[in-house]
C-alpha positions as CSV (number, residue, x, y, z in Angstrom):
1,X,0.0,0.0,0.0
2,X,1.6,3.7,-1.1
3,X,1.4,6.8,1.0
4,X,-1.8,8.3,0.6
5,X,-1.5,11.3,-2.2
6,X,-2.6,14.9,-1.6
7,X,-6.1,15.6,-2.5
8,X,-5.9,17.4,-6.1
9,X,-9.0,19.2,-7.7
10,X,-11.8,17.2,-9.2
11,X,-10.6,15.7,-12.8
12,X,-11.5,16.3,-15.6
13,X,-13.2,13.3,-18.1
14,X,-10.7,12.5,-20.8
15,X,-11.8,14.0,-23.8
16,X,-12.1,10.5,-25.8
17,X,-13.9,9.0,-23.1
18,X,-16.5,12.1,-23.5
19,X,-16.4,11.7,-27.3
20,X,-17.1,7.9,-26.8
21,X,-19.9,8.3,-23.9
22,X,-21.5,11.9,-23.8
23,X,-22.8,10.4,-19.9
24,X,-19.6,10.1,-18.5
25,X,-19.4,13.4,-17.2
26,X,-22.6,13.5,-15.5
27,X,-21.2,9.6,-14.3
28,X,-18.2,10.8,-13.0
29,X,-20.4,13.7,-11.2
30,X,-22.6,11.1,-9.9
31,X,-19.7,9.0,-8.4
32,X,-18.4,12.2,-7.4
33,X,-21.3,12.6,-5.2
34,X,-21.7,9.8,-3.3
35,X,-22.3,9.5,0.1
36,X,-20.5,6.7,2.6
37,X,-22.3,3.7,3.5
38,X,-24.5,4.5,7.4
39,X,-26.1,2.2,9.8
40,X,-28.1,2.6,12.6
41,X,-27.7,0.9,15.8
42,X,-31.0,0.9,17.8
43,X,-31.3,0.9,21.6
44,X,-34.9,0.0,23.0
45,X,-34.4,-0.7,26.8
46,X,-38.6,-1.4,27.2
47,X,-39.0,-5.1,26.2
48,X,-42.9,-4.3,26.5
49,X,-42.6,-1.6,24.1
50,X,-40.0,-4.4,21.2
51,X,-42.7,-7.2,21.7
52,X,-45.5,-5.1,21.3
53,X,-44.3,-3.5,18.4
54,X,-43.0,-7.3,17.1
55,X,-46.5,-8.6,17.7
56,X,-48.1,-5.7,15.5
57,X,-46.0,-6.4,12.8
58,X,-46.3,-10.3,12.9
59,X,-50.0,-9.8,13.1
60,X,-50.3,-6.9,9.9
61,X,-48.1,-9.9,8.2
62,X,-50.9,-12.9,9.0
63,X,-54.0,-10.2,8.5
64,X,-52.8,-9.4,4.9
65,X,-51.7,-12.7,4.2
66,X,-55.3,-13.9,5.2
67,X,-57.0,-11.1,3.4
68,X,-55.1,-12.0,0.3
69,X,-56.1,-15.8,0.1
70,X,-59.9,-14.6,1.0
71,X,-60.4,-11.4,-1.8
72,X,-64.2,-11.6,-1.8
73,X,-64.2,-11.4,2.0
74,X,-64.7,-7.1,2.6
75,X,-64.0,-7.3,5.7
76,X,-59.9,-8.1,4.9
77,X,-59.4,-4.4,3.9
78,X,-60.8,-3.4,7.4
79,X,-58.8,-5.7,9.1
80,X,-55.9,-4.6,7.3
81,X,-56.1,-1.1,7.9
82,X,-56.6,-1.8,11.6
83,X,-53.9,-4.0,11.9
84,X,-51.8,-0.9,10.2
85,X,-52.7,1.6,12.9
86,X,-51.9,-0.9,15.6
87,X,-48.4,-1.0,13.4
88,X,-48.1,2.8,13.7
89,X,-49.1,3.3,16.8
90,X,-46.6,0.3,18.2
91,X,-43.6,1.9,16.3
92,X,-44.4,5.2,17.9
93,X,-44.4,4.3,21.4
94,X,-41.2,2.4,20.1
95,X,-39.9,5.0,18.5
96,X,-40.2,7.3,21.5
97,X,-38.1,5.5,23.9
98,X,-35.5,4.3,21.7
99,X,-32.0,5.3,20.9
100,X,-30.2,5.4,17.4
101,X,-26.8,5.6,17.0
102,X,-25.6,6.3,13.4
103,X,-22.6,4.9,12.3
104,X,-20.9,6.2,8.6
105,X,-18.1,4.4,6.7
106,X,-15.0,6.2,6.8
107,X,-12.5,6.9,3.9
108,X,-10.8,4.1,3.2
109,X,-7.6,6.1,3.6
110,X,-9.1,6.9,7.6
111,X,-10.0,3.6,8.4
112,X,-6.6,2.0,6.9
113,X,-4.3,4.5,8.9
114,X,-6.5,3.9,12.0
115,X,-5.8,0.4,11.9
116,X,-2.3,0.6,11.5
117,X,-1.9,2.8,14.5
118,X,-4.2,-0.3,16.2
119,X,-1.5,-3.1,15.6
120,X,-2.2,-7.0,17.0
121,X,0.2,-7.7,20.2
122,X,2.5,-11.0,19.3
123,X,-0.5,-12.8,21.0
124,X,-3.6,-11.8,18.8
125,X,-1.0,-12.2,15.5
126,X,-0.9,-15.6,16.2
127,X,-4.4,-16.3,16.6
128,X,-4.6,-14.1,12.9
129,X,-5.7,-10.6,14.0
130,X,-4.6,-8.2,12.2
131,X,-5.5,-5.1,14.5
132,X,-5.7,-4.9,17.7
133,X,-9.5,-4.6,18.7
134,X,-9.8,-3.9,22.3
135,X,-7.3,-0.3,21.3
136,X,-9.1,0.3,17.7
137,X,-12.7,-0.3,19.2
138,X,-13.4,2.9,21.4
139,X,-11.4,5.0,18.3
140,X,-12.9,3.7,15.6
141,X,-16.3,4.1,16.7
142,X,-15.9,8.0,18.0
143,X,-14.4,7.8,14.5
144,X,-17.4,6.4,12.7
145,X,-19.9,8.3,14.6
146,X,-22.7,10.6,13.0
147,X,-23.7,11.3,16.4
148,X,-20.3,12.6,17.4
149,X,-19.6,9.9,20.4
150,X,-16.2,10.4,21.9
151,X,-13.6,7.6,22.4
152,X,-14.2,8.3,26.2
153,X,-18.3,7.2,25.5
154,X,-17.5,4.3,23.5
155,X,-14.7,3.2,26.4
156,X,-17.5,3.3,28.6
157,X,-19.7,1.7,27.0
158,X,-17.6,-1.1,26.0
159,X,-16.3,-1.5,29.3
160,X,-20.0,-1.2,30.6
161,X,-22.8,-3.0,28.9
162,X,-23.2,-6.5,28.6
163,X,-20.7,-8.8,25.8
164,X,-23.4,-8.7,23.7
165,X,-24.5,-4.9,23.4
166,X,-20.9,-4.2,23.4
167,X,-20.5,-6.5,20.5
168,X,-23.3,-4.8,18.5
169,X,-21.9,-1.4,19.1
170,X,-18.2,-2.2,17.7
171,X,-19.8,-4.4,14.8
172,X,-22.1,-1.5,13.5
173,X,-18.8,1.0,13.7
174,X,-16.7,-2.1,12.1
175,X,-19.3,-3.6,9.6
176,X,-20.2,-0.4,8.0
177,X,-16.5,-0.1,7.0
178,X,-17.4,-3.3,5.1
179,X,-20.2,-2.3,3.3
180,X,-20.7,-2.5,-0.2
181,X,-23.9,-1.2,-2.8
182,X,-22.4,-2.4,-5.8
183,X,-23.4,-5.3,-8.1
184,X,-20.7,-7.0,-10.4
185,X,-23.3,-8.0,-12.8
186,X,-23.3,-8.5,-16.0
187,X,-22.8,-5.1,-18.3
């Protein structure tokens, strides 16, 4: 991997690539444009408030599912529409409570120079890490954060909530860095 090159000014389309594709400049202004890959880690501490909003949704599922097979029956639309509110309502109450965290990809250049600075000790090399997690964690998710968490948050956190939340919070920051929206299909 080379040293990362000063940032020059936009470039220009070659001229025969213009010629050949009148689109590519508005391509290349598209591409230009886009935005890094975000995720949203939600908190909901009110189990009440996740199965009642679960249940809604399981039960819109079965209601239209039901008033599909039955199309003659008028009272599926009804029941559908019902079952909707109950959904909006649910994801309200839900809504209210809950906590997003937002979680953006970083420039590939940023998230490569931040693991570097994160090496594996001798020990975690020979079980194949390459970075060391437990120092990269708290940065990399202050880092990746929309929200603007500091490393002294995320330390906390990690140090606080259970394995498993503490998991979730470090894979949304992590994951995202792996994200892709491209398909390699056929042109």
């Amino acid at each position: 991997m080379t040293a990362a090159k000063p940032a020059a000014s936009k470039p220009t389309p070659p001229a025969a690539a213009v010629a050949a594709d009148a689109h590519w400049a508005a391509t290349q202004e598209r591409l230009a444009n886009r935005t890094r890959p975000t995720v949203a880690l939600t908190i909901c501490d009110d189990l009440d408030l996740r199965i009642a909003l679960d249940t809604a949704k399981s039960t819109l599922r079965r209601i239209k599912a039901a008033a599909e097979d039955r199309q003659d029956d008028t009272t599926g639309p009804v029941a559908v529409a019902r079952a909707e509110q109950d959904v909006e309502e649910a994801q309200a109450a839900f809504d209210e409570v809950a906590i997003v965290l937002r979680f953006r990809a970083l420039p590939r250049t940023e998230f490569e120079a931040l693991k570097k600075t994160h090496p594996a000790t001798e020990e975690q090399a020979e079980d194949n890490y390459e970075v060391n997690i437990e120092t990269l964690a708290p940065e990399l998710i202050s880092a990746a954060s929309v929200d603007g968490m500091t490393v002294d948050a995320a330390r906390e956190y990690l140090d606080t909530w259970s394995e498993a939340e503490a998991d979730a919070l470090f894979s949304a920051a992590w994951n995202v860095q792996q994200t892709t929206r491209m398909d390699l299909g056929k042109g």
